[in-house]
MILOTI-66002 format. One record per residue (C-alpha): residue number from 1; z, y, x. Coordinates in steps of 0.25 Angstrom, whole numbers, plus 2048, in hexadecimal, padded with zeros to 3 digits. Layout:
BEGIN
[NUM,[Z,Y,X]]
...
END
This chain:
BEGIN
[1,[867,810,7D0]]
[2,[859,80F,7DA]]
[3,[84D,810,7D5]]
[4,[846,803,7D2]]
[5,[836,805,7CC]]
[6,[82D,80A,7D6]]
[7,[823,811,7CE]]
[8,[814,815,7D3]]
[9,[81B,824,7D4]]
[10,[823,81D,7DF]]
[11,[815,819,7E4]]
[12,[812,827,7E3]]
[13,[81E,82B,7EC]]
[14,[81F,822,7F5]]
[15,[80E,825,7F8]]
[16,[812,834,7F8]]
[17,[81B,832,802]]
[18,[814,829,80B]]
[19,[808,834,80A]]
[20,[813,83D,80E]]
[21,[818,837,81A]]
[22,[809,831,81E]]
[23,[802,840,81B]]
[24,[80F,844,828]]
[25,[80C,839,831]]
[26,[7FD,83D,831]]
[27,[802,84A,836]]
[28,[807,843,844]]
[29,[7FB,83C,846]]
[30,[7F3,82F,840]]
[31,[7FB,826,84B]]
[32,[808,82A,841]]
[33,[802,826,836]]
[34,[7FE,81A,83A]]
[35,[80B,816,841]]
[36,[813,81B,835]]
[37,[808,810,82C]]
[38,[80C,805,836]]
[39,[81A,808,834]]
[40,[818,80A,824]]
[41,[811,7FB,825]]
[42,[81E,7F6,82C]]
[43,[826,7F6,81E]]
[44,[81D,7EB,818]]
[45,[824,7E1,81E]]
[46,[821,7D1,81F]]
[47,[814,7CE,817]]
[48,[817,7BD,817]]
[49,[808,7B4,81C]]
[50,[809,7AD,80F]]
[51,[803,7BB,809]]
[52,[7F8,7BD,814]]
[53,[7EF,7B6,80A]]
[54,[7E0,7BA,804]]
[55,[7E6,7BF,7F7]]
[56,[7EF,7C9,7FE]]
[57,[7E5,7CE,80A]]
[58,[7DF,7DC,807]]
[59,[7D0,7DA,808]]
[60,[7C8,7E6,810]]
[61,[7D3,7E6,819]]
[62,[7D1,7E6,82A]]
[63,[7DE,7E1,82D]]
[64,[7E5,7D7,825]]
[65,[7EE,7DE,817]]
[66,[7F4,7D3,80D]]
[67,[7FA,7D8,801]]
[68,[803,7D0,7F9]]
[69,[807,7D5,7EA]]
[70,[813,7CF,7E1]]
[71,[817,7D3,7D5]]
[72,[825,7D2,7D1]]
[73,[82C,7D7,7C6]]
[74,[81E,7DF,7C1]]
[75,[821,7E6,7CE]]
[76,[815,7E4,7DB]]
[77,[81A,7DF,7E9]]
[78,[811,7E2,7F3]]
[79,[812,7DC,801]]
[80,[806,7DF,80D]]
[81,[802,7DD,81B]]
[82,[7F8,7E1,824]]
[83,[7F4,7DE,832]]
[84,[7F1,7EC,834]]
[85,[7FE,7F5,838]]
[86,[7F7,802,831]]
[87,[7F0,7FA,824]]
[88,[801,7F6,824]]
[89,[806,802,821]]
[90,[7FC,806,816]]
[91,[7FF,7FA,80F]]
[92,[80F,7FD,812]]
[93,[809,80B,809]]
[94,[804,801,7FE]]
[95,[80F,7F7,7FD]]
[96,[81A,800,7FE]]
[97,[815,809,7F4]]
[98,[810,7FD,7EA]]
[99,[81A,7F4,7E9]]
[100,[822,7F3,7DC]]
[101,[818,7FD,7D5]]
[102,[813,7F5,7C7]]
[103,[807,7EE,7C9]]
[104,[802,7F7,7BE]]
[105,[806,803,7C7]]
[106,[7FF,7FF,7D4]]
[107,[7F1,7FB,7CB]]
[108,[7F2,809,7C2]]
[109,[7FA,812,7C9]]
[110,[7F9,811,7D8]]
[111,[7EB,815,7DC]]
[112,[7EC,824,7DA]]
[113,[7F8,825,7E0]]
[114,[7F1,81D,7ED]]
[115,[7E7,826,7ED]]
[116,[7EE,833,7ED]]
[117,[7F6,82D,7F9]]
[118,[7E9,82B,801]]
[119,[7E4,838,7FD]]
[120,[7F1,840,800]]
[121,[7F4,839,80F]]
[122,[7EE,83E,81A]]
[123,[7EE,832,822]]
[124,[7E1,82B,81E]]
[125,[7E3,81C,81C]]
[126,[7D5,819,817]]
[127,[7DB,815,809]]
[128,[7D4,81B,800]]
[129,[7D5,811,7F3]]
[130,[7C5,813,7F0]]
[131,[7C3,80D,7FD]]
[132,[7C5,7FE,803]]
[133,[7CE,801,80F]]
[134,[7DD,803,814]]
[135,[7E7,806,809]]
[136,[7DC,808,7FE]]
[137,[7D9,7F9,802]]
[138,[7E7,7F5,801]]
[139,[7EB,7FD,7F4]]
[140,[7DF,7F8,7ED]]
[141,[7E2,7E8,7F1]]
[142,[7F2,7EB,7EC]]
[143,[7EB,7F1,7DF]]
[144,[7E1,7E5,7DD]]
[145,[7EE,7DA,7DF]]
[146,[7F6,7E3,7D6]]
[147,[7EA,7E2,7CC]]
[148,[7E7,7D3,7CD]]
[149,[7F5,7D1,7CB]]
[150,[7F6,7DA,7BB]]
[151,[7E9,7D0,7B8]]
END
């Protein structure tokens, strides 16, 4: 019988490896990494207009990120899109890590493990969670929605 919770120490895992595998690309070049974030941005698949509203646009943001967040069976969705093919991929990091983690995990749990990403991954996205930019930005809007959502 398959696994069926997906637990913030998947989170760690799968941040672990994308470290991995991103700490490698870095090696070819910057150009890598950036084409394998395209790529990574590409599994987000269709984000629908009725979302692209005020609510679910990441404010601090040069291109255009919507964030949409559902929770069903006490379980987050997350669903994103950016006009911006690398600003994509680091939200593909995000959603794809996040979703199905407790709301109660992404509020108490994830930011450590975020942060120890960042700080382990030669590639420098500029997301850093202290600051407003890039997939600091990104995680801190996710975390606020989460937030709003267990008030």
């Amino acid at each position: 019988m398959g696994k069926t919770l997906y637990t913030v120490q998947d989170f760690e895992k799968y941040l672990k490896q994308k470290q991995d595998d991103f700490n490698f690309y870095r090696k070819n070049g910057l150009e890598n990494v950036n084409q394998k974030l395209i790529e990574f941005g590409r599994t987000l698949g269709v984000f629908p207009d009725v979302w692209k509203v005020k609510s679910n646009r990441v404010k601090g943001c040069t291109s255009n990120v919507f964030i949409h967040l559902d929770i069903s069976n006490g379980k987050v969705i997350l669903n994103g899109h950016s006009d911006s093919e690398i600003v994509k991929g680091q939200l593909a990091i995000l959603i794809n890590g996040l979703n199905m983690l407790s709301p109660q995990e992404i509020v108490f749990q994830t930011e450590q493990i975020l942060n120890n990403f960042v700080n382990n991954t030669d590639v420098r996205f500029s997301m850093t969670i202290s600051r407003a930019n890039s997939l600091g930005t990104l995680y801190l809007f996710i975390k606020n929605k989460v937030e709003e959502y267990l008030n």
